[in-house]
N, C-alpha and C positions, 0 to 999 in steps of 0.2 A: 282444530276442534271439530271438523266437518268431517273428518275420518272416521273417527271416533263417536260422532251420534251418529253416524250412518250405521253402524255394527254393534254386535251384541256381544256383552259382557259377561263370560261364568266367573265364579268365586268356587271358595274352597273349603270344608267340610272338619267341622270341630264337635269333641266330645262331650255330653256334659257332666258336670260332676255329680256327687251323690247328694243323698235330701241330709239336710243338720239343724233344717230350723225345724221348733215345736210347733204344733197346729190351734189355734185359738180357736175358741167356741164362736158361731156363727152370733151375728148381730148384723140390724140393719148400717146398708152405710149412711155418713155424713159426710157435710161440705165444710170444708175449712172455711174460718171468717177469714175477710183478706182487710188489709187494711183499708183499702177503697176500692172501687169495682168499676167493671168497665160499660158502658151503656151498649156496645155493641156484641158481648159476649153471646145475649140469648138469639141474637140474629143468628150469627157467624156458627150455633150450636143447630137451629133449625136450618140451616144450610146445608150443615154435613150429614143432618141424621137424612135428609132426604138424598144424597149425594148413595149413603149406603141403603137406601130403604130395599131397593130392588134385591141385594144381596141376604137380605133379610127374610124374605120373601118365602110362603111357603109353597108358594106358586112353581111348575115345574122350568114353565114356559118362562119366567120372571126370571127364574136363579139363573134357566140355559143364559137368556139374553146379558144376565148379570156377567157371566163369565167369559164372556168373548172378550178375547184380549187384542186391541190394535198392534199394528207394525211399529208404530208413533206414539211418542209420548212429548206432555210439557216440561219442559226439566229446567233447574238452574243450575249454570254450570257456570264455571272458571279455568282457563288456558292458561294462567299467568298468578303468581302467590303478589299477596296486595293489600290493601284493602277492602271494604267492602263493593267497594266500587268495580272491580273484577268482575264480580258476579253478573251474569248476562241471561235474561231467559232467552229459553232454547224450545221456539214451537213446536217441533218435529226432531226432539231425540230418540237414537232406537229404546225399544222396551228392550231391557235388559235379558240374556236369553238364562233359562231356568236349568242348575245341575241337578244329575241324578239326587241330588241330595236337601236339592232346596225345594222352596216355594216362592212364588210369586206373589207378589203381597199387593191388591189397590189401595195406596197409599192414599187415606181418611186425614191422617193430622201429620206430624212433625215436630219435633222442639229443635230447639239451638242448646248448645252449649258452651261454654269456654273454651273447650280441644277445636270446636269446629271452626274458632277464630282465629285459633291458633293454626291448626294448620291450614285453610287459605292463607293466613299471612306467609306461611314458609318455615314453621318455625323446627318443622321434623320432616322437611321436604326429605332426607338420603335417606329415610325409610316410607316416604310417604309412596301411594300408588304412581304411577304415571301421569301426567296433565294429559289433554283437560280432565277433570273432575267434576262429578255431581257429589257435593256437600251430601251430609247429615248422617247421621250416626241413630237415632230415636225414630222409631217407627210403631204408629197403631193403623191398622187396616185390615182390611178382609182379602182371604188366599183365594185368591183366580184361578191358580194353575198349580199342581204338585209335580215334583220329578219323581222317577222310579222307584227310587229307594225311601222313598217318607211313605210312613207309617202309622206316624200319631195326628197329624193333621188331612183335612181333606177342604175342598171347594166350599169355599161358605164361609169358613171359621174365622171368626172376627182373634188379630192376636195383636201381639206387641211385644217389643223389643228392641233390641240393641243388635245393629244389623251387621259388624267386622268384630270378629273374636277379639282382637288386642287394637286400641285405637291408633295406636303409636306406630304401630311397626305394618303395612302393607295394607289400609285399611280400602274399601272395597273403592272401585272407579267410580263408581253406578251408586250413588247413596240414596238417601229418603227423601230429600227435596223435590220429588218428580212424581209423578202419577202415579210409578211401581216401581216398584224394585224386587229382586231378587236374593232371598235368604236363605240361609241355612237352617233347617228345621229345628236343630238342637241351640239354636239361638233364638228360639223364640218361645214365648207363652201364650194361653188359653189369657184373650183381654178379663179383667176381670167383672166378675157382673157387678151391677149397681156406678159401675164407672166407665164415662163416656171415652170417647176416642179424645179426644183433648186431653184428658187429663192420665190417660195412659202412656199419649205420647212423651208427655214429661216426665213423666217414668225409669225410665230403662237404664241411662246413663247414672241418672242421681241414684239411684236407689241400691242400682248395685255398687256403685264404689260408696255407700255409705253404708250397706252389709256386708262388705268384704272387707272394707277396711274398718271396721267396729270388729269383726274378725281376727284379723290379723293382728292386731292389737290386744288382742286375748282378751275382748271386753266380756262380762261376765255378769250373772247374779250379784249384788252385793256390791259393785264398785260402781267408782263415782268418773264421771267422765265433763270436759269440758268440749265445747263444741267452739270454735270459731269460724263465724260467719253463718250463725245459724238461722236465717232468713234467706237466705238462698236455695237453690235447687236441692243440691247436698246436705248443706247445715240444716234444713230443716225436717231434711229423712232420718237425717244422722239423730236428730234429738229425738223425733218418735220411736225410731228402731231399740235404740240404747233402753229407751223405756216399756216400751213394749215387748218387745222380742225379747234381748237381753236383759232385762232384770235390774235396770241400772237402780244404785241405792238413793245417788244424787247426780240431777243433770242440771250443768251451767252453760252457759251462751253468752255469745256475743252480737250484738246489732248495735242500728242507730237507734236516735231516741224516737222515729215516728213506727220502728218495728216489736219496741219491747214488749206492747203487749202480744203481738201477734208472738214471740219465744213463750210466755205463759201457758196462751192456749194449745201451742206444739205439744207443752208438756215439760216445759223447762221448771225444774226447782227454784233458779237463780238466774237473772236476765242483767245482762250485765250492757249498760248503756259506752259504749267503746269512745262516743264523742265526750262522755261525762269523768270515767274514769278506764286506767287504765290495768289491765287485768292480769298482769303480770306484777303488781306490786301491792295485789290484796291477797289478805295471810292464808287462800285454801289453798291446797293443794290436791291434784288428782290422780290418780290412776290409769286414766285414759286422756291425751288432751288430741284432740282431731280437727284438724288445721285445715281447712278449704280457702284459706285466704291471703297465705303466703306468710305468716309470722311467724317461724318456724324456731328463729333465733328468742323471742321471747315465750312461743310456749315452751321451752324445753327448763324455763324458769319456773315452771306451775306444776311440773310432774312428780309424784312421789316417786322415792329411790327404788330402782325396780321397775318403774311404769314404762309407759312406751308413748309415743308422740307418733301419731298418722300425719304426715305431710304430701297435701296434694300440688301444690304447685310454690314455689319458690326457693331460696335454698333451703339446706337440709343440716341442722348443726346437732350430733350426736347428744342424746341417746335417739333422738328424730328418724324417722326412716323413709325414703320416697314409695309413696303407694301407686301405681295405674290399675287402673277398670280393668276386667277380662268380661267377656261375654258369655253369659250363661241363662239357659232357659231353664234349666232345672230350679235355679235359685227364683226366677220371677214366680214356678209354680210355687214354692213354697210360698211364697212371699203375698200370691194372691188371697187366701183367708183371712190375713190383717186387715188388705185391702177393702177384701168383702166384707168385714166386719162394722167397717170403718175404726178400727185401732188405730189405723197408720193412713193418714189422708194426703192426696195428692196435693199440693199448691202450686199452683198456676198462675203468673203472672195478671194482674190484674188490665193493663194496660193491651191481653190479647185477648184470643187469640189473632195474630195477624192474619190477615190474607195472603193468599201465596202472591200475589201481586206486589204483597210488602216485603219481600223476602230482605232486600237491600235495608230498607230501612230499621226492620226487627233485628238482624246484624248489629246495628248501629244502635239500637239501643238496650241491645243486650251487652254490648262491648265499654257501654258508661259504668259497669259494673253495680248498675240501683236497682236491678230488676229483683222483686218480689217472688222467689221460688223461681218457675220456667217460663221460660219463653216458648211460644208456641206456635205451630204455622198448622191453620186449619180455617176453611173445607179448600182440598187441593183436589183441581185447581180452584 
């Protein structure tokens, strides 16, 4: 592992695609109600806003100081696929070094995701990057440093995003768990205003694989979609988008009995309690059934003939089809006017955000699989 933080890390340079979503009329944003709330949130929020003030700053003397980038960084990192236990901070990993193409990002927040447990554990190691590794995939912060070829960002710019085009296949060494990281511009978006770096950072991963795969499944005006596991990260992008963005005519969900109302206030039509009853042997049928939870074999029981089943993790029993995330900043620009409007509101685990000192144990309790929307690692360090 001491190889490896002693040296610097490039990555490698992806397109993005074109715009497809409509643009919604500006409205002030809101805050999702959660089911319960954490006492420590408004600390760990005035923490970070002072962490980026100086970046903020319209001070000339301020921004220069803001932008000095050190040799060293704090990082967590893993030599070995495991458990959470793996994971080791790293006082003095190098700063990741910056392609003509990218940006430098000072990493403000972080989230976790299911891929990210997944692969610490090992579980796509013959396509995963080389060991050791710095986790995370979700990144909000401010750009420190540009390379030659960026064009739409400059020093200052608060963004966020999804930092390895395809998770699965080569995803970066050097990820968001650390003070910086290094991105590719067309991977990233303008943060959006009226929402903080926390709630950005939980962003990137859910939101896209809940518009792309709402997408791909040709969801539409007029049709009706089922969401399972719609209190999660995913599930609960996937119910606002279907409804806002897409047009959906009827949205149904699945949670426990202490999340149903929180599927209401998402926007859900029909909140379907999964400890109470089970949702494969009530008479509706859908159009779209979008699976974030692995039940792939019983949604394909709820689909009308014709429709299409999104399955993100577990097997896949036809008409069902396996979806993964691709990384796009184009889609996050479109995506930020919902945001700003508050249409489409971030949910953020109630029980963070963690401290980057908790990175171990926010693993660990992202991995019990109860966490409400995302999990989150903010103010870093």
């Amino acid at each position: 592992m001491q190889a490896f933080l002693s040296s610097s890390i490039p990555a490698t340079s992806y397109p993005r695609s074109s715009s497809f979503l409509p643009q919604p009329p500006p409205q002030a944003p809101a805050r999702l109600a959660l089911p319960s709330s954490a006492p420590s949130r408004a600390a760990a929020v005035a923490r970070r806003d002072r962490c980026v003030a100086a970046s903020a700053s319209s001070s000339p003397a301020a921004t220069a100081a803001a932008m000095e980038v050190p040799a060293t960084m704090k990082a967590w990192a893993h030599d070995a696929y495991g458990d959470a236990s793996v994971l080791k901070l790293v006082e003095a990993a190098a700063v990741p070094a910056v392609g003509e193409d990218q940006v430098l990002v000072r990493v403000v927040a972080a989230a976790l995701n299911p891929v990210d447990a997944k692969r610490r554990a090992g579980k796509f190691q013959a396509t995963d990057s080389p060991l050791p590794t710095v986790p995370g995939y979700d990144v909000a912060g401010v750009v420190v440093k540009v390379g030659g070829q960026v064009e739409g960002l400059k020093e200052g710019d608060e963004v966020y995003g999804m930092i390895s085009e395809k998770p699965l296949e080569g995803p970066k060494q050097s990820g968001s768990l650390a003070e910086y990281t290094a991105v590719e511009e067309k991977l990233l978006a303008r943060k959006p205003k009226g929402i903080d770096f926390v709630q950005a950072a939980g962003l990137p991963v859910a939101i896209l694989t809940a518009s792309q795969g709402l997408e791909k499944a040709g969801m539409a005006a007029g049709k009706s979609v089922l969401v399972l596991g719609g209190a999660g990260g995913v599930g609960s992008l996937a119910i606002q988008l279907a409804k806002q963005v897409y047009g959906a005519s009827k949205v149904a969900a699945t949670a426990s009995t202490k999340k149903i109302e929180l599927l209401k206030r998402l926007g859900a039509d029909v909140a379907i309690d999964y400890t109470k009853e089970n949702f494969e042997e009530l008479p509706d049928k859908y159009d779209v059934v979008f699976d974030a939870v692995g039940q792939g074999d019983k949604a394909v029981k709820v689909v009308k003939e014709g429709g299409s089943v999104v399955v993100l993790t577990g097997a896949v029993t036809p008409p069902g089809f396996r979806f993964v995330v691709t990384s796009n900043g184009s889609t996050l620009e479109e995506l930020n006017p919902y945001l700003e409007s508050g249409k489409v509101k971030p949910l953020v685990d109630p029980q963070g955000p963690f401290p980057f000192s908790k990175v171990v144990e926010a693993f660990s309790y992202l991995e019990t699989g109860r966490a409400t929307g995302k999990v989150v690692i903010s103010p870093i360090p």
